[in-house]
C-alpha positions in Angstrom: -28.4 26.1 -9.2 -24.7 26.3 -8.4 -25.5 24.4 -5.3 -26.8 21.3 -7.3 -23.9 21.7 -9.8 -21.5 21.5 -6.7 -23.4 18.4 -5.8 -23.5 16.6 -8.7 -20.1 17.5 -9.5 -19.1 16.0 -5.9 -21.3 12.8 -6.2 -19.7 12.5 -9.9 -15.8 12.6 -8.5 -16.7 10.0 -5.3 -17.8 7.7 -8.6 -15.1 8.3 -10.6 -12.3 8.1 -8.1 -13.8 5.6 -5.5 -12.2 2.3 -6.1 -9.4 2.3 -3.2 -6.4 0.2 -3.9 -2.9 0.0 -3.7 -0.1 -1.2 -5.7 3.5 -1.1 -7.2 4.3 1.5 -9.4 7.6 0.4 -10.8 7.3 -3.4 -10.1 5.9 -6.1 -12.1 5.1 -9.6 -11.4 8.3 -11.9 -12.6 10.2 -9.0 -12.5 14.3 -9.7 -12.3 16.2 -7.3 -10.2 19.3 -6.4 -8.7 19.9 -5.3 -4.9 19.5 -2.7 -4.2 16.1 -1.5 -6.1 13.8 1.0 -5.3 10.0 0.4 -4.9 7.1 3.0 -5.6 4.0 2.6 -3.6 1.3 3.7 -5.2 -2.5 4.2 -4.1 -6.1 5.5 -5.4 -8.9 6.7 -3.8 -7.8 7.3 -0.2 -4.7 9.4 0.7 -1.6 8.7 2.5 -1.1 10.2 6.4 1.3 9.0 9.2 0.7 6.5 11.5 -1.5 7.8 14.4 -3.0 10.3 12.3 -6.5 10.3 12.9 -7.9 11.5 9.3 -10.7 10.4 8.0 -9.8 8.3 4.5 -5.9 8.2 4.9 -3.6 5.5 6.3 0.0 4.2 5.6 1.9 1.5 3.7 3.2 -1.6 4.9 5.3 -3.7 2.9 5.0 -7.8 3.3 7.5 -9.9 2.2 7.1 -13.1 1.7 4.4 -13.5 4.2 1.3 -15.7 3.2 -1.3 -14.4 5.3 -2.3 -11.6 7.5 -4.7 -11.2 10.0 -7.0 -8.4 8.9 -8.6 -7.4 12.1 -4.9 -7.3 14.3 -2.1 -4.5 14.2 0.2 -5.5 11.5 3.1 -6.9 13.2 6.6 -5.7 12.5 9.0 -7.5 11.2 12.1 -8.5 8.6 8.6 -9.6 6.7 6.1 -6.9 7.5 7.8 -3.5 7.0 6.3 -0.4 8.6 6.0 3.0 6.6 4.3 4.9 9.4 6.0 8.3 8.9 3.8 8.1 5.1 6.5 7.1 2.9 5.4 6.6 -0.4 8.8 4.6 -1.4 11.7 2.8 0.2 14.8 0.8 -0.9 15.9 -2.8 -0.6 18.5 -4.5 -0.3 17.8 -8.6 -0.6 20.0 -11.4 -0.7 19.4 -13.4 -4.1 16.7 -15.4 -4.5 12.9 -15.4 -5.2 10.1 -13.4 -3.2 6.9 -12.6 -2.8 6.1 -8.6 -2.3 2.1 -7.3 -1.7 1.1 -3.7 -0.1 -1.3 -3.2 2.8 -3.0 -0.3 4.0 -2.8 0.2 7.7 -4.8 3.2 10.0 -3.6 5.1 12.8 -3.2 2.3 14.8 -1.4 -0.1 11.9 -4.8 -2.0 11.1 -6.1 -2.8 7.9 -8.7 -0.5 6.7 -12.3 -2.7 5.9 -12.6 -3.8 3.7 -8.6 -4.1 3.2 -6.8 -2.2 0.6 -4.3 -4.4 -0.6 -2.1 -5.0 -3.6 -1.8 -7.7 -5.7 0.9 -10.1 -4.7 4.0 -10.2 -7.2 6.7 -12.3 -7.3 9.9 -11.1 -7.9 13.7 -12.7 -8.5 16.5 -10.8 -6.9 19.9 -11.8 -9.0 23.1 -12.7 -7.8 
């Protein structure tokens, strides 16, 4: 009996908890902002490990800045644009010029690829002030 419990109970959390995404936590889209501003990553369903960790349903953030597409199945690059969090951050600070950007979270493994299917925030535009 405590053995089906323990099952159901199991089955009943994967359910609950199994969307996988990734997103801002203290950004909104048109949000105005002032360098230098924090940003919060946040992240459901999967847990956060540094890169070249090999754990089964963990990976690290990358933060993409104004980049319009990504190819899924390659190593993130690095970049100004594509910033690495591979020691499992879960937060950084920036400091842009003014102006208007683009910001959007990916999920990388061990090896800095995108998880399949990808878990990816939604893209947000922001304004940094003069």
């Amino acid at each position: 009996m405590k053995l089906l419990i323990l099952t159901f109970s199991f089955i009943f959390s994967l359910l609950v908890s199994g969307e996988q995404k990734a997103y801002f936590i203290n950004l909104n889209e048109g949000d105005k902002l002032e360098s230098p501003f924090l940003v919060q990553f946040g992240l459901s369903g999967i847990g956060v490990a540094p890169a070249g960790t090999d754990r089964a349903n963990t990976g690290h953030h990358h933060l993409l800045i104004n980049v319009n597409s990504v190819d899924l199945y390659m190593p993130i690059p690095s970049s100004k644009n594509h910033l690495h969090f591979g020691g499992g951050q879960t937060e950084t600070t920036l400091d842009l010029l003014p102006g208007e950007y683009t910001l959007q979270l990916l999920l990388g493994d061990m090896n800095h690829i995108p998880h399949s299917p990808p878990i990816i925030s939604k893209k947000i535009s922001v304004t940094v002030a003069d």
